[in-house]
Backbone bond lengths (Angstrom), bond angles and torsions (degrees), N, CA, C in turn:
res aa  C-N    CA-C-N  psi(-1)  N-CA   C-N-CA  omega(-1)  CA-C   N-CA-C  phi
1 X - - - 1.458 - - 1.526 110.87 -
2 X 1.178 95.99 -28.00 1.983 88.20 -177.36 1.640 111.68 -84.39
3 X 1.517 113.85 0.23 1.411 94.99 165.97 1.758 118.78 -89.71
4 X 1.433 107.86 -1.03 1.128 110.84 168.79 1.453 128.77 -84.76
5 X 1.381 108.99 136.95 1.435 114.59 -163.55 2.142 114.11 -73.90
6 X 1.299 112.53 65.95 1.482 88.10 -150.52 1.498 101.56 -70.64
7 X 1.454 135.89 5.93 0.937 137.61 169.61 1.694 114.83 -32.30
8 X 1.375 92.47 -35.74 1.380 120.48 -149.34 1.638 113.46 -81.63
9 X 1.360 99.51 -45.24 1.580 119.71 159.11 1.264 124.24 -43.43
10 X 1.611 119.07 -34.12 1.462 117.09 -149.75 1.427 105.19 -101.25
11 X 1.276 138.85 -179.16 1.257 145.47 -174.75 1.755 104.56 -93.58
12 X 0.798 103.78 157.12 1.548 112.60 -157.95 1.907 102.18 -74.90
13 X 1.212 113.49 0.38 1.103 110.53 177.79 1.368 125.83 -127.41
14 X 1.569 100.76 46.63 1.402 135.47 -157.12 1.417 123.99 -146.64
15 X 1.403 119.58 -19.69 1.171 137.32 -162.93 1.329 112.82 -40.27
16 X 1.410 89.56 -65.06 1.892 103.97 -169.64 1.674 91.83 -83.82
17 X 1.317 129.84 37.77 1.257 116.37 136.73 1.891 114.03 -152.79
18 X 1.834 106.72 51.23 1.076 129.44 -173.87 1.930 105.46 -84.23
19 X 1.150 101.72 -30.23 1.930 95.11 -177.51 1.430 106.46 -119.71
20 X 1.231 121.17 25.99 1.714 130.45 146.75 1.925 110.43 -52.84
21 X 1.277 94.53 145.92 1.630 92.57 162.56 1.267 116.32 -110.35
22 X 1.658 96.41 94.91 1.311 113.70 176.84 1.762 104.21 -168.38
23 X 1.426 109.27 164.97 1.297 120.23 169.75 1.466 121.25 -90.45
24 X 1.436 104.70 119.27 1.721 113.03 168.30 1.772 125.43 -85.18
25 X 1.210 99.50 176.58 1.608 96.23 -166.34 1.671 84.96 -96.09
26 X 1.525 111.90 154.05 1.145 109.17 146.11 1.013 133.97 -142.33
27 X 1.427 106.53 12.15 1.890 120.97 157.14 1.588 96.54 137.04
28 X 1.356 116.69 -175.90 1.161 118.88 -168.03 1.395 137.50 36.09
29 X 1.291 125.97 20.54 1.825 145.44 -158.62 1.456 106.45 66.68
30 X 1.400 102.27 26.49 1.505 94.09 -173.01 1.738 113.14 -109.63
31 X 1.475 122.22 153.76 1.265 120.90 178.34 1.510 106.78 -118.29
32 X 1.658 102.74 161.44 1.243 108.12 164.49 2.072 103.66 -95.44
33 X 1.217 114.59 127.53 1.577 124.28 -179.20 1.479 95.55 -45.54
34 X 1.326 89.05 154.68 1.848 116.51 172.66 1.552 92.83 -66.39
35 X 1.184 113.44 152.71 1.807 121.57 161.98 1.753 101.89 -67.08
36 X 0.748 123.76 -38.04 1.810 121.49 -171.24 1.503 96.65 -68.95
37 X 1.556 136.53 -61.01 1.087 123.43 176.83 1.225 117.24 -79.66
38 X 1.231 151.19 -0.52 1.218 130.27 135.86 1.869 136.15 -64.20
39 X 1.477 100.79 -13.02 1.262 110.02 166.17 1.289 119.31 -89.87
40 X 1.507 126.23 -11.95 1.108 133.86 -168.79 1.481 111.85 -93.31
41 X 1.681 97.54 -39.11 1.579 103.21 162.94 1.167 132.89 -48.19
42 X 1.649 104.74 -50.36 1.388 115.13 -162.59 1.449 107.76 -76.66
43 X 1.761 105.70 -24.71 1.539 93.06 -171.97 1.645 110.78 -92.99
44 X 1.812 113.13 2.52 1.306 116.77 157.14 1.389 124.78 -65.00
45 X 1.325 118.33 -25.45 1.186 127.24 176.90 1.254 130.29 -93.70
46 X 1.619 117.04 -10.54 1.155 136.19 132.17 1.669 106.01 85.57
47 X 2.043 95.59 40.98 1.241 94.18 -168.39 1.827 113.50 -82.05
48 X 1.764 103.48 152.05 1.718 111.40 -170.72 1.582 104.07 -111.44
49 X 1.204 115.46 166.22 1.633 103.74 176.24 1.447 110.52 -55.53
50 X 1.185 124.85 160.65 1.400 146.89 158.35 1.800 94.49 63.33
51 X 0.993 112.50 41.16 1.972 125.19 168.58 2.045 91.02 -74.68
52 X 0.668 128.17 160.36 1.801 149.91 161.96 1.778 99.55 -104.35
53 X 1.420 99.91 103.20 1.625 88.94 177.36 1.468 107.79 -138.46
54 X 1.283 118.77 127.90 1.706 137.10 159.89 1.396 115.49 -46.29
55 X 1.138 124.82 93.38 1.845 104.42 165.30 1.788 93.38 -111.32
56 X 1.815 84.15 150.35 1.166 109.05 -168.78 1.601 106.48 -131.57
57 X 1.718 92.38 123.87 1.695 110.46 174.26 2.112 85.09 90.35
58 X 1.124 91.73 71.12 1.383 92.14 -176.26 1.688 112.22 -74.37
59 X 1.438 128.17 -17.02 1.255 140.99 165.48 1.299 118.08 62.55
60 X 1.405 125.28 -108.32 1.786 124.97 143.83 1.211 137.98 -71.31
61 X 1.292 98.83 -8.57 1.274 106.31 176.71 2.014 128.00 112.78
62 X 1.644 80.94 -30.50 1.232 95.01 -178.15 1.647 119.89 -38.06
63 X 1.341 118.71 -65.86 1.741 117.51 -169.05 1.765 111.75 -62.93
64 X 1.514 123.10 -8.89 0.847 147.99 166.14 2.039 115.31 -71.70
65 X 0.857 92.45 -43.89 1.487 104.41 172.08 1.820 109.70 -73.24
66 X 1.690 104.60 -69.63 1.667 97.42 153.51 0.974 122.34 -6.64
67 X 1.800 115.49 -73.93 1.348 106.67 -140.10 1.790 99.68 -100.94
68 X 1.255 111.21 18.78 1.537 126.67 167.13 1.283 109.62 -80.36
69 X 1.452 121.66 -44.59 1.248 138.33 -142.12 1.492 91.13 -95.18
70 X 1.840 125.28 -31.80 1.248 124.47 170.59 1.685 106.65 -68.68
71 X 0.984 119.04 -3.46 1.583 113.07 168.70 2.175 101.20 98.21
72 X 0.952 104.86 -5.38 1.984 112.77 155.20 1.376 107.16 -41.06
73 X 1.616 93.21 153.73 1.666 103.62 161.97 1.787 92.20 -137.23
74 X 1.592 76.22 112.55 1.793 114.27 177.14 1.650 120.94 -66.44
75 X 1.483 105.07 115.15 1.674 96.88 172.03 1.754 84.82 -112.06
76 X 1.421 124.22 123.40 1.284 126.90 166.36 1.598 106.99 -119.46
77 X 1.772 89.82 126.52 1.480 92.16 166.50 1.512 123.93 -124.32
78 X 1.357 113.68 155.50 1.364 121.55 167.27 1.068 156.18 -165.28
79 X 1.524 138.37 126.84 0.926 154.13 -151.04 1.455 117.29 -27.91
80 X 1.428 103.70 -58.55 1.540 117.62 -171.78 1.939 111.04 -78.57
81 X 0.893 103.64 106.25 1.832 102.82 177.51 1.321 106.57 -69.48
82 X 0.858 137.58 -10.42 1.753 128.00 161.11 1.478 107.45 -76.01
83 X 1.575 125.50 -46.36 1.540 117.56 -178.42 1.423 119.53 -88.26
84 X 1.405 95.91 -10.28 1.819 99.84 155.53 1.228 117.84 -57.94
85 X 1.438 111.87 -61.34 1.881 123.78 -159.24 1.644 91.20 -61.51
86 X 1.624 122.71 -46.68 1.537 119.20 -170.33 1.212 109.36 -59.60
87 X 1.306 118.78 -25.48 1.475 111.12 -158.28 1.238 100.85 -99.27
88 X 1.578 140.08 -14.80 1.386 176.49 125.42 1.788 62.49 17.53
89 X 1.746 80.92 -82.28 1.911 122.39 -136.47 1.650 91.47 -49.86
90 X 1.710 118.83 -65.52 1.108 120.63 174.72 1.472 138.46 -5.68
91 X 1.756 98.81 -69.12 1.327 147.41 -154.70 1.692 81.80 -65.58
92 X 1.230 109.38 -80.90 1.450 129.65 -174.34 1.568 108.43 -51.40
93 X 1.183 109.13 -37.96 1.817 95.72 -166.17 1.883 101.11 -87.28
94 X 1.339 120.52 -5.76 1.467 124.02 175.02 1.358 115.56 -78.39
95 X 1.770 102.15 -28.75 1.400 124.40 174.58 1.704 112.77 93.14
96 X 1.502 106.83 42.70 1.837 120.45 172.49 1.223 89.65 -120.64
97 X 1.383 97.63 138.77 1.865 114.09 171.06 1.577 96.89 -108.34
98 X 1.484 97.24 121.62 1.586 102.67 -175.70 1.662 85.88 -140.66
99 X 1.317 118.92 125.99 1.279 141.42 177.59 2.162 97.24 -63.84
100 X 1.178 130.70 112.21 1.008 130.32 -158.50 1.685 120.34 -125.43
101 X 1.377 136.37 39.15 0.988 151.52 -166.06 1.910 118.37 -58.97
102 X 1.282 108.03 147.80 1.709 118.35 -178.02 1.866 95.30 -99.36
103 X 1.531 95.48 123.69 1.824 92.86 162.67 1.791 82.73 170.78
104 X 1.271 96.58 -161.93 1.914 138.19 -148.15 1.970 76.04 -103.11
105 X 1.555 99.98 97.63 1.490 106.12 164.53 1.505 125.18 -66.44
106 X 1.949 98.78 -30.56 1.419 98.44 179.33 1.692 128.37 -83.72
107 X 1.047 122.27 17.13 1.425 149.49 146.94 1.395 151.62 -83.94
108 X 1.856 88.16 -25.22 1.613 120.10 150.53 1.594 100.63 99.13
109 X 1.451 118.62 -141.08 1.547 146.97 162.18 1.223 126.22 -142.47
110 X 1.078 118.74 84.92 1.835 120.62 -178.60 1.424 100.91 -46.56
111 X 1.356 127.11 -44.84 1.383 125.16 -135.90 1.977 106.99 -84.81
112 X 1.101 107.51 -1.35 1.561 112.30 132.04 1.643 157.94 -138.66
113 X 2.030 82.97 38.49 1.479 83.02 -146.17 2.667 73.62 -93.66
114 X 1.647 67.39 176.95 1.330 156.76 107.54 1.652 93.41 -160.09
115 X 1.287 118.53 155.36 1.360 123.07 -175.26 2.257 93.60 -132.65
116 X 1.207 93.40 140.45 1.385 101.58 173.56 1.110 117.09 -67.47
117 X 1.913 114.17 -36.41 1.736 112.51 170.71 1.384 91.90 -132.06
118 X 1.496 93.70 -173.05 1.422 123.56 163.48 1.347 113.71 -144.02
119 X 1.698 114.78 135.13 1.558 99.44 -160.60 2.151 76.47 -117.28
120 X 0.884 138.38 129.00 1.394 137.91 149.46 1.246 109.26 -113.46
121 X 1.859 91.19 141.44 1.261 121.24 -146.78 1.578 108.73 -128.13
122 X 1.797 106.96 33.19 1.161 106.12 -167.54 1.934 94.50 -171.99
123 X 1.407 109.94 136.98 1.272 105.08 -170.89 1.869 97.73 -76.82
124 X 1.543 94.82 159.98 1.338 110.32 177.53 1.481 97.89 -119.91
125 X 1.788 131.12 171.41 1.279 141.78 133.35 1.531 117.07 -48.19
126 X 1.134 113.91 -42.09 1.991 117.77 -176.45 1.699 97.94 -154.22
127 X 0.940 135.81 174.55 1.640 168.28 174.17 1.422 98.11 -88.61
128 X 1.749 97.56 98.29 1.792 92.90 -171.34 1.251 87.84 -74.41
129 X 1.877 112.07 157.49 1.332 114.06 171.88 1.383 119.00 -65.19
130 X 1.299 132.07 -45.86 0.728 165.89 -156.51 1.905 109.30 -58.99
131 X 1.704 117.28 -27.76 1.401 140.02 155.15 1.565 105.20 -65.16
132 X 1.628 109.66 -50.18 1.717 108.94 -170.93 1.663 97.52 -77.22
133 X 1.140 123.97 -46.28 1.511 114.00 -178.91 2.161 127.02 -38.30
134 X 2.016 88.22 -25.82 1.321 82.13 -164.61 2.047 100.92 -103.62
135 X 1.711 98.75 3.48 1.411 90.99 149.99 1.744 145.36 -74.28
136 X 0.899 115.85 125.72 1.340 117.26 171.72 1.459 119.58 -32.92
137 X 1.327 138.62 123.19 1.392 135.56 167.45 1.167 124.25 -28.14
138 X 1.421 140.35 92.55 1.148 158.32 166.09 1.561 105.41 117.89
139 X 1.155 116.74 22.47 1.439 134.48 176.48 1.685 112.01 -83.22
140 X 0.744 123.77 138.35 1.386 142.14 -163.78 2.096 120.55 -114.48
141 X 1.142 108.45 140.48 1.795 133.74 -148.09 1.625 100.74 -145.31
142 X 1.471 106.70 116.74 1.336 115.35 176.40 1.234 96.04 -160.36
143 X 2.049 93.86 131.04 1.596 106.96 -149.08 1.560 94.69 -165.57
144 X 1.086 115.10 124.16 1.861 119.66 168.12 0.995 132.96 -84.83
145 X 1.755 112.10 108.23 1.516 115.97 -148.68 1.389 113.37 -133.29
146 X 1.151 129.27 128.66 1.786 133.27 -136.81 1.385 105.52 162.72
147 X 1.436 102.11 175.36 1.706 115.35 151.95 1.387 126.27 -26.28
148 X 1.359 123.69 138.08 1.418 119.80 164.74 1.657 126.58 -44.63
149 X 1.688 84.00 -59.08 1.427 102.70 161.87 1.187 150.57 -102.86
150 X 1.492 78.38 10.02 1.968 82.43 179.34 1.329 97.10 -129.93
151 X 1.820 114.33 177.53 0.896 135.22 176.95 2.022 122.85 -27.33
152 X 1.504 113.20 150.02 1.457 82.76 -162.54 1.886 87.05 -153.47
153 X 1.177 125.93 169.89 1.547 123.02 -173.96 1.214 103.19 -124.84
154 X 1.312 111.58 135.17 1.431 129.73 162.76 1.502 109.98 -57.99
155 X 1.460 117.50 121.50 0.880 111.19 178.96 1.795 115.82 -132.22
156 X 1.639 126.23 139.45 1.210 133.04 172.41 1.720 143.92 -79.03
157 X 0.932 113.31 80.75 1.430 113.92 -151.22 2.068 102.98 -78.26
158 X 0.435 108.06 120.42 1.680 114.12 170.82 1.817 116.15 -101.24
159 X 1.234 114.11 121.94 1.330 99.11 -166.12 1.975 95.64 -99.61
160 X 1.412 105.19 157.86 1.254 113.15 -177.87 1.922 100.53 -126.24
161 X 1.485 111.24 176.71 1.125 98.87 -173.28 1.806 112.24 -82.52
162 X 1.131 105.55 -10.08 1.485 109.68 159.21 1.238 111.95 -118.57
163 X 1.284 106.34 141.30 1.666 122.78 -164.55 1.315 100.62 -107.36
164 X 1.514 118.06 36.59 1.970 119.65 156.69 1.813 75.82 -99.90
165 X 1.595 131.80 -50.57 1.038 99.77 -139.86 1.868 102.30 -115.86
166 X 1.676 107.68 35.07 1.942 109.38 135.56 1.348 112.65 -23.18
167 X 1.446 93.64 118.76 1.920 92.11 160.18 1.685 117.77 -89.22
168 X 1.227 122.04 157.33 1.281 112.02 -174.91 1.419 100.01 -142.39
169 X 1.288 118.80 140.45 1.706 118.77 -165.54 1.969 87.90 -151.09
170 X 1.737 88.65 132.67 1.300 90.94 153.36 1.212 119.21 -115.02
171 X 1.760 107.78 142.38 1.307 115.09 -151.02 1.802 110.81 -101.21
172 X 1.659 112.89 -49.01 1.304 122.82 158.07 1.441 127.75 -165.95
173 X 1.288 111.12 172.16 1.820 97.46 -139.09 2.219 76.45 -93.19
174 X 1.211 93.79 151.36 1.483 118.57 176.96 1.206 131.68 -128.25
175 X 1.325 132.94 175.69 1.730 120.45 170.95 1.477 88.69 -136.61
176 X 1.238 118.12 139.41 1.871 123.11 -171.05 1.752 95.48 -147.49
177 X 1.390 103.78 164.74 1.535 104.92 171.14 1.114 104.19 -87.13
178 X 1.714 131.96 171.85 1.536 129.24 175.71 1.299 104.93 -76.42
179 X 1.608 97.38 150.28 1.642 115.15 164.38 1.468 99.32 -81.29
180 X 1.131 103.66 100.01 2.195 112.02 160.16 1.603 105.46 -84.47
181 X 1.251 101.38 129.59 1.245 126.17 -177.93 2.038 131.59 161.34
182 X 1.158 115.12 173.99 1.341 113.55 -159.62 1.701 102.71 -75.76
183 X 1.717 124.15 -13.41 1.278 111.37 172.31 1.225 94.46 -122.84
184 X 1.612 141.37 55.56 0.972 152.75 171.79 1.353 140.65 -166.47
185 X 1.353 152.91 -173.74 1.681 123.38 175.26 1.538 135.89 -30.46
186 X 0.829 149.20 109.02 1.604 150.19 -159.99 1.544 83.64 -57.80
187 X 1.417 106.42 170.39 1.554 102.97 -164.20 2.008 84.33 -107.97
């Protein structure tokens, strides 16, 4: 994480408080993640070089850059077409190629999965199936799932080859913005 520039992520009126551990605003109700929970994620998910990984609610870009920098190949999507195109710009001008697409995060991207993880970057009501379906068997889902507005738990999904017997572990309790979308908060 410290070779990443998160300076770089944040909104320009944030700078001198870009490597705090904490979450910044970056428009639209949206935040850039604390450094602790984005490290906590990634190392729940236990990503290795050359993993195929989904991040979802890609925002600035930042956890996307992370999980570049772990040696992944990034499909990030997101909702908002303004923090897409920035994070486009971001992504690229730090010098990580992270494949960076606009759509409905809580539905995922078939169009390269099976994916080794899934990093979500936005609380849900439940773990649509439909995210674990497009992991790979023994592929791994970590996603904050709770209240809209209240407090909510990180949680680890492990997929098995039957999906009665997914393991599901909560890992630690969090506060995230909602996942809006068609298998997730109505917007």
């Amino acid at each position: 994480m410290a070779l990443v520039p998160r300076h770089s992520f944040v909104s320009s009126g944030y700078f001198d408080r870009a490597y705090g551990d904490f979450a910044l605003p970056i428009g639209f109700g949206q935040t850039i993640s604390q450094p602790y929970v984005v490290a906590f994620t990634l190392q729940a998910l236990g990503i290795e070089p050359g993993d195929k990984v989904l991040d979802i609610g890609t925002g600035s870009g930042y956890q996307a850059a992370v999980l570049a920098e772990l040696g992944a190949h990034v499909t990030s999507i997101e909702k908002v077409p303004f923090h897409a195109e920035k994070a486009r710009k971001r992504l690229s001008n730090s010098g990580y190629s992270v494949e960076v697409l606009i759509g409905d995060g809580s539905v995922g991207w078939l169009g390269n999965s099976p994916y080794d993880a899934i990093a979500v970057a936005a609380s849900g009501p439940y773990v649509p199936e439909i995210l674990v379906s497009q992991l790979r068997v023994g592929g791994c889902l970590v996603m904050p799932v709770g209240g809209r507005r209240t407090m909510q738990n990180l949680v680890r999904v492990v997929r098995s080859p039957s999906t009665q017997d997914d393991s599901h572990e909560a890992l630690l309790p969090v506060s995230f913005v909602p996942l809006l979308g068609a298998d997730a908060w109505p917007s």
